[in-house]
N, C-alpha and C positions, 0 to 999 in steps of 0.2 A: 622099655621095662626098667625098673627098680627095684637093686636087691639089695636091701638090707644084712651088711653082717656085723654083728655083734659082739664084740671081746666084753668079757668083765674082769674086774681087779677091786682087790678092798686098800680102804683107808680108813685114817682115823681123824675126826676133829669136833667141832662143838655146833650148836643151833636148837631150837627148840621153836613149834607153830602146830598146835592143834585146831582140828575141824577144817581145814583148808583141803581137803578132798571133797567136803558134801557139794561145793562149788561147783567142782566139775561134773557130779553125780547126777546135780540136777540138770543140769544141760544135756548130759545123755540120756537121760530119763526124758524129758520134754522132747529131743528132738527122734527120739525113740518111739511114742506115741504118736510122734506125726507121720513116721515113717511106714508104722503100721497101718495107721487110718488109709494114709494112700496107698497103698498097697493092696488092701482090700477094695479099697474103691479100683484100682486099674485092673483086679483081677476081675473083678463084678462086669466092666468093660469089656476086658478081653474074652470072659468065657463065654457071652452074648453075642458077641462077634461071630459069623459065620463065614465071611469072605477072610482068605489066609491075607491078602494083602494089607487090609485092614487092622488085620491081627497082628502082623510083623511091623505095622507101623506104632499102633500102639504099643508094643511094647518097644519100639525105639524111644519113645515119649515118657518110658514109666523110667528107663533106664537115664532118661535126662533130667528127670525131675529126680530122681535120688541121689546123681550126678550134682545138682545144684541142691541139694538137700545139705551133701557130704561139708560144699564151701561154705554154706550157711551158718552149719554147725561149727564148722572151724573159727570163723569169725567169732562166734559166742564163747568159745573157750579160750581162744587169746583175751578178749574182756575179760573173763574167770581170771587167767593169769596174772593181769595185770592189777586186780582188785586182792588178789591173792601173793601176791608179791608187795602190795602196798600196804597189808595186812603184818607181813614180815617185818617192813621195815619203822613200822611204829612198836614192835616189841622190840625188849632189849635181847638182842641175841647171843651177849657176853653173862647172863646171869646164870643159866647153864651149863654145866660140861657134860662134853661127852669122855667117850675114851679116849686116851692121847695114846699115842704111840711108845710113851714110856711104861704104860700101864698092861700092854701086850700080854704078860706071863702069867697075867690074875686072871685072863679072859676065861670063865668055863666056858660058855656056847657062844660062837659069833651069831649076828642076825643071817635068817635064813627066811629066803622066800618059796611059800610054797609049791612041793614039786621039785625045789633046787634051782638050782643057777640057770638050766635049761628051758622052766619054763618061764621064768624070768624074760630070759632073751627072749625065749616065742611070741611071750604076752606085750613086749613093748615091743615089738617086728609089727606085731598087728593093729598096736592102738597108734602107729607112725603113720601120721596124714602125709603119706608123701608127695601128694599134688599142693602143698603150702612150702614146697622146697623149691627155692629157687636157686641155681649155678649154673654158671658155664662150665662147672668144671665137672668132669668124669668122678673126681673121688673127692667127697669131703666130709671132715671128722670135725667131732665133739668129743670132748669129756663131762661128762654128766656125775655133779658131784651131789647129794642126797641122802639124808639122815634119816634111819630108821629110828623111830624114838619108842620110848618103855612100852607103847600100848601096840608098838607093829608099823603104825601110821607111818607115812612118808612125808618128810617136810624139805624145805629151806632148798629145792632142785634149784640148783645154777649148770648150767652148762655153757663151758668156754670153747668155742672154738672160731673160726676163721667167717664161717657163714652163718651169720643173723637167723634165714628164716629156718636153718638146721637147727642150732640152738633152740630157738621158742618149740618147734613140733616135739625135739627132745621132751624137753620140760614138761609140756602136756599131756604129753605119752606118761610120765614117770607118774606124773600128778593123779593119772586117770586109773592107774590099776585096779582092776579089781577084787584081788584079794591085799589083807593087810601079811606082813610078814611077821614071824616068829621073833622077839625082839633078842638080843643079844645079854647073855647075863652074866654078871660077877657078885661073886660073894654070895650068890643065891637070890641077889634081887636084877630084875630087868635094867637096863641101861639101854644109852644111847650112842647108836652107833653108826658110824660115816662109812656110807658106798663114794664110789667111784666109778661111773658108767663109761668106759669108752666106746665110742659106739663109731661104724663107719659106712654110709651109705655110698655104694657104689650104680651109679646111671650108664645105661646102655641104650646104644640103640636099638 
């Protein structure tokens, strides 16, 4: 089993990429749809079923196609990523500022995501593909750095840490939320502002 725990901490810095979530939207949307479909069709199977062995095997069968549904989808969202990351680096990301850390005392509201910090953690606990983590190791950490910009949106996710495929699931997790956040404001208009996710998955056996 894998448990997921979560610290947060804020930061401050610059970036700017709108519309780079409908990417992931639709991938969950499409693979959403197929999930349903079959699901109805293995329920339609299984309630016609009259012998239990037959029945327990089918639904061994539904639970391996949703099983192989889950890495399919995953695969689709690392191409998201990667189209969406390549989307980043043809903007200029130095034409924008964010808050800087000298600017701290003007802040009236930091960005806040809905429900708080907590449901924060819960919503990317659940959107973390943890069968796309790969380590030999018991514990290992990311910092997940990500801009909340004027309209809420989340952009420009980097997450550094020691393990590859922990970083990418990070990232997609961040990229996938689905609410937007509360943007952070000074002077009375919205601004853009820098999280810092550190996030640490612990594997057991």
């Amino acid at each position: 089993m894998r448990t997921l725990f979560i610290c947060l901490a804020c930061f401050i810095s610059s970036l700017y990429l709108s519309q780079q979530k409908e990417e992931f939207r639709l991938v969950k949307n499409y693979y959403n749809q197929h999930r349903n479909m079959l699901n109805k069709e293995f329920k339609k199977k299984f309630d016609a079923e009259s012998n239990t062995v037959k029945k327990t095997a089918i639904k061994g069968d539904f639970l391996f196609f949703m099983k192989k549904m889950d890495s399919i989808e995953n695969n689709a969202l690392i191409g998201a990523l990667v189209k969406v990351r390549n989307l980043e680096d043809l903007r200029s990301i130095n034409s924008l500022k964010a808050i800087s850390s000298e600017k701290l005392p003007d802040i009236e509201k930091v960005a806040d995501y809905p429900g708080g910090l907590n449901s924060l953690r819960q919503e990317v606990a659940n959107l973390l593909y943890v069968d796309g983590v790969y380590s030999q190791e018991k514990t290992i950490k990311t910092d997940v750095a990500f801009m909340v910009e004027k309209d809420g949106s989340v952009s420009n996710v980097h997450a550094q840490g020691d393990n590859f495929t922990f970083n990418r699931q990070a990232e997609i997790a961040l990229y996938s939320l689905a609410e937007k956040f509360s943007p952070a404001v000074i002077k009375g208009d919205p601004a853009i502002y820098r999280f810092t996710l550190p996030l640490t998955l612990t594997i057991t056996d």
